[in-house]
Structure formats: C-alpha cells, structure tokens
PLY file of the C-alpha trace (Angstrom):
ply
format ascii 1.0
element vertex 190
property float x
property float y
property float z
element edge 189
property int vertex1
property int vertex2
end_header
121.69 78.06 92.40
122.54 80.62 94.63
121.49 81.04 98.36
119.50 83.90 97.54
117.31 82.18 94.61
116.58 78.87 96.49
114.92 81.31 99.39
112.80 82.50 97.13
111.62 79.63 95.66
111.35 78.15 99.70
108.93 81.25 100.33
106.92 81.55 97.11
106.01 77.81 97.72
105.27 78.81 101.39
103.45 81.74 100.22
101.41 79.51 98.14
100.73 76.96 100.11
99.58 78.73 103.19
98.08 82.42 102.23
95.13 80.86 100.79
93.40 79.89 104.55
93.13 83.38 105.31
91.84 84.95 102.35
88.88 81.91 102.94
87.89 83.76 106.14
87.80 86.82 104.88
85.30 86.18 102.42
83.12 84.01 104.85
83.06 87.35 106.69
82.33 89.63 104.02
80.00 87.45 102.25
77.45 87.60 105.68
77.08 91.58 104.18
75.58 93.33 101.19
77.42 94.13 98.62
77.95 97.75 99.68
79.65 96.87 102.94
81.05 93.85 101.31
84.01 95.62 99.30
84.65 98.07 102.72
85.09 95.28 105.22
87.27 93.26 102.64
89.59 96.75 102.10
89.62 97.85 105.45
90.30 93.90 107.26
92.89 93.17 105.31
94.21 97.11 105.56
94.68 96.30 109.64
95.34 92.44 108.84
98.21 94.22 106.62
99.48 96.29 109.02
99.67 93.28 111.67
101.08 91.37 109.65
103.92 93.05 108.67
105.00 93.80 112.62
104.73 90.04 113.30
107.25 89.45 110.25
109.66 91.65 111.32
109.26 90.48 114.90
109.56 86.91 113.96
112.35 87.83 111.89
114.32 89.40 114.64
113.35 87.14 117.28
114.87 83.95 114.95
118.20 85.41 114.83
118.12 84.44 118.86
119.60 81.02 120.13
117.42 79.01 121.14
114.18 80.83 119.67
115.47 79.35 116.17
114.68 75.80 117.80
111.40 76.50 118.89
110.22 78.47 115.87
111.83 75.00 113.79
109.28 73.09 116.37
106.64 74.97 115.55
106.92 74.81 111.60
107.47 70.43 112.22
104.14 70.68 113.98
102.53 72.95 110.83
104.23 70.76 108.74
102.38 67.62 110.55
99.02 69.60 110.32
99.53 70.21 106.68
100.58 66.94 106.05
96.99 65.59 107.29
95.12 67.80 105.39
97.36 66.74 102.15
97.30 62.94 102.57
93.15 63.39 103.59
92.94 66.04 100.90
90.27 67.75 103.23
90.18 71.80 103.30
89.77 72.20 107.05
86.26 73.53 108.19
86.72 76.52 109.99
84.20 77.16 112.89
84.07 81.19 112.72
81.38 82.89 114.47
80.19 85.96 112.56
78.37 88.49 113.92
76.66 90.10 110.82
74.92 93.04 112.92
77.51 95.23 113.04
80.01 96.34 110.48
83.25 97.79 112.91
82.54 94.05 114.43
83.31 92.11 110.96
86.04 94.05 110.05
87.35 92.97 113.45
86.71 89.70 112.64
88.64 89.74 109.56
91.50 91.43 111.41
91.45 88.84 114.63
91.25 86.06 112.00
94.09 86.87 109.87
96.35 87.65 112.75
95.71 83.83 114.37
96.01 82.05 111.15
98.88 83.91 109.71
101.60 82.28 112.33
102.41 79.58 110.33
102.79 82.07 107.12
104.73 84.64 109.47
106.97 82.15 111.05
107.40 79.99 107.56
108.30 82.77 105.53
110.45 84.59 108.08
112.67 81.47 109.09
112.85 80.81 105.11
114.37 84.77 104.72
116.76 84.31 107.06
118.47 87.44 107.61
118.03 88.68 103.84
115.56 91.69 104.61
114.72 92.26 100.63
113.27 88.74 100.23
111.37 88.79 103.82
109.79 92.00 102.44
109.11 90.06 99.16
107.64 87.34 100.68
105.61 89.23 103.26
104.08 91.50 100.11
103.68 87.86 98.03
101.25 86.60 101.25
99.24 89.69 101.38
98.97 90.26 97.61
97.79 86.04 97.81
95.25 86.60 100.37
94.23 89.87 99.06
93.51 89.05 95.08
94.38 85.20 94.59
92.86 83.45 97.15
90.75 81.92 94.87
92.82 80.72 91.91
95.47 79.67 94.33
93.21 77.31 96.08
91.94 76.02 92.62
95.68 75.37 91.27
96.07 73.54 94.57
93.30 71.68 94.24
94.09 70.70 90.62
98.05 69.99 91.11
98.05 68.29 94.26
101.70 68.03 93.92
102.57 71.69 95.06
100.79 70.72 98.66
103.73 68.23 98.46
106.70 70.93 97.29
105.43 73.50 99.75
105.35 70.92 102.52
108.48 69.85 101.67
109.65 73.99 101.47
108.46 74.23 105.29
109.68 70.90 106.44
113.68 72.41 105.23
113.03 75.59 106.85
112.39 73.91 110.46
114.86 71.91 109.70
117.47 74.18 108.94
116.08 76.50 111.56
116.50 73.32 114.54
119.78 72.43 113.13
121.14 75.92 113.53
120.37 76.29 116.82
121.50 72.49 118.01
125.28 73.26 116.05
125.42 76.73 118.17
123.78 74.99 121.42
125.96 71.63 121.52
0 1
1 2
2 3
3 4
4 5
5 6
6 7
7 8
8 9
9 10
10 11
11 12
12 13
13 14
14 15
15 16
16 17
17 18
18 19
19 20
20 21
21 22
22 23
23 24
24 25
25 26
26 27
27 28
28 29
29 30
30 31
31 32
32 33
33 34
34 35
35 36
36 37
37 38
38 39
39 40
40 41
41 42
42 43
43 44
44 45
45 46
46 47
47 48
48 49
49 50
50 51
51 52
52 53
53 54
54 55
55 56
56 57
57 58
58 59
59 60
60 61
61 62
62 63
63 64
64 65
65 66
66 67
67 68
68 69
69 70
70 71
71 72
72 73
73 74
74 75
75 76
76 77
77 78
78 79
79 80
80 81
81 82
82 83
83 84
84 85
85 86
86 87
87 88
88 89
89 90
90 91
91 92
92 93
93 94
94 95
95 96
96 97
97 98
98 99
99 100
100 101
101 102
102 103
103 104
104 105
105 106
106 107
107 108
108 109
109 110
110 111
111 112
112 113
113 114
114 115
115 116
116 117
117 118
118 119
119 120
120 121
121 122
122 123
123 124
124 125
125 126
126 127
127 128
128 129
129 130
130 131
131 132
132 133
133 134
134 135
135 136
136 137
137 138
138 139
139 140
140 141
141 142
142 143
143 144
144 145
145 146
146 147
147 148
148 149
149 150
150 151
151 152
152 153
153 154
154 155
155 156
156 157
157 158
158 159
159 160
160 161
161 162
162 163
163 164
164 165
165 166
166 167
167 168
168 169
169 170
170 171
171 172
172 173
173 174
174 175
175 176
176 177
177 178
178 179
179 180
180 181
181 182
182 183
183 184
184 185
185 186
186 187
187 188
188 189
C-alpha cells in the first residue's frame, strides 16, 4: 500500500471513531427547542463549529511540522488514546454534563459552537498528525469529520455500538499516529 492510502484509512478510522461525540451535543442542544428553531440552531452551530474547525486543522497542521510540537501533539493523542481506551474496555458512552440554556436562541447556537470547538481537539489533532504534510487528505479528512457530525452522527454511533471492533482499529489508528508523531520528533531531537 502506498503512503498516501494507509493515511487515509488512519483518518477515516479517526474520523469515525471520534466525530460522533460532537454531533451528540449538538442534538442535546437543539433538542431543548421546538422544532422551528431546532433545524436553525443545528445549521447555523455547526456553520461556525465549521468554520472553527477548519482554522484549528490547518493550525494544528502547521504547528506539527515544528520540532518539538510533534512530541507534544504525540502526548496528547497517547493521553486520548488512554481516554478512549477506558471508554472501549468499560464500553460506557461518556455522560456529558452540558448546561443548556434553552431561553435564548443566539445562546444555543453558542453552545453548539463552544462545544464543538472543545471536543474537536482530539479529532483536529488526530486527523492532522495522521495527514502529515499531504494537504489533499487533511482537507479530506477535515470534510469526512464535519460531514460525520453533521449527517451521521447517529448511524456512526450505532455501527460502533454494534461492531465493537472498530473502537479497537480506530484506537489502534490514533495510538500509530502519536506514535509516529513522538518518534519523529525524538530521531530529529537526539
């Protein structure tokens, strides 16, 4: 296989295993309002959650072509890895404890946006560090995550759920990238 095809299977499997959180938050958001405001909150949080989104990626993408940055973004992903591993071997969905203020609809769709943009590090940083410096498949993988959380939130989380076994590839997909990602830096730093 070539380099190019094994990095995107690393950040479909990434994609999959970690889009699905977010896309959980938005709908405990939008489901506080009727259906009316329901559909605009959902369209307009992830519109700026988008947006975000795609800064951080390219951001994080620069900022792991530094020495030294590579290590601690390959620290990072161990520790996601560790948290994911918990949830897999528990097989518990984390609860998330999200205050939702329901009175006011600029509010939720700042919820949504403020929600996305702290969960989505470990989809950011897994996906980035997976692209490496090929641009085309960080752009793929950025548009797989938002097209997840947008439409397939649902379905993903239910093929999950039934095939327990792609927790286990996509942990296994992150654990390489931090790998990779601390072993680059420690052959350039020693």
């Amino acid at each position: 296989m070539t380099e190019q095809l094994i990095i995107l299977i690393e950040i479909i499997l990434i994609d999959l295993v970690l889009a699905g959180d977010n896309a959980i938050i938005i709908g405990m958001v939008a489901s506080k309002f009727d259906s009316s405001e329901r559909n605009k909150i959902i369209f307009w949080g992830i519109g700026g959650a988008v947006i975000l989104r795609i800064f951080f990626t390219f951001i994080a993408a620069y900022l792991l072509q530094i020495t030294g940055l590579r290590l601690i973004g390959g620290i990072l992903l161990l520790y996601i890895c560790y948290k994911l591993y918990r949830d897999v071997i528990q097989n518990k969905i984390e609860e998330k404890n999200l205050e939702i203020d329901n009175s006011n609809f600029k509010k939720a769709i700042l919820t949504v946006i403020l929600a996305d943009v702290t969960m989505s590090l470990d989809n950011v940083l897994g996906v980035a560090g997976a692209a490496k410096d090929h641009y085309t498949l960080l752009a793929f993988g950025l548009g797989l995550s938002i097209l997840l959380m947008a439409f397939a939130a649902n379905y993903t989380a239910k093929l999950i759920k039934k095939y327990s076994w792609i927790s286990w590839v996509g942990l296994l997909a992150i654990l390489i990238v931090a790998i990779e990602l601390i072993y680059t830096d420690l052959k350039i730093l020693l």
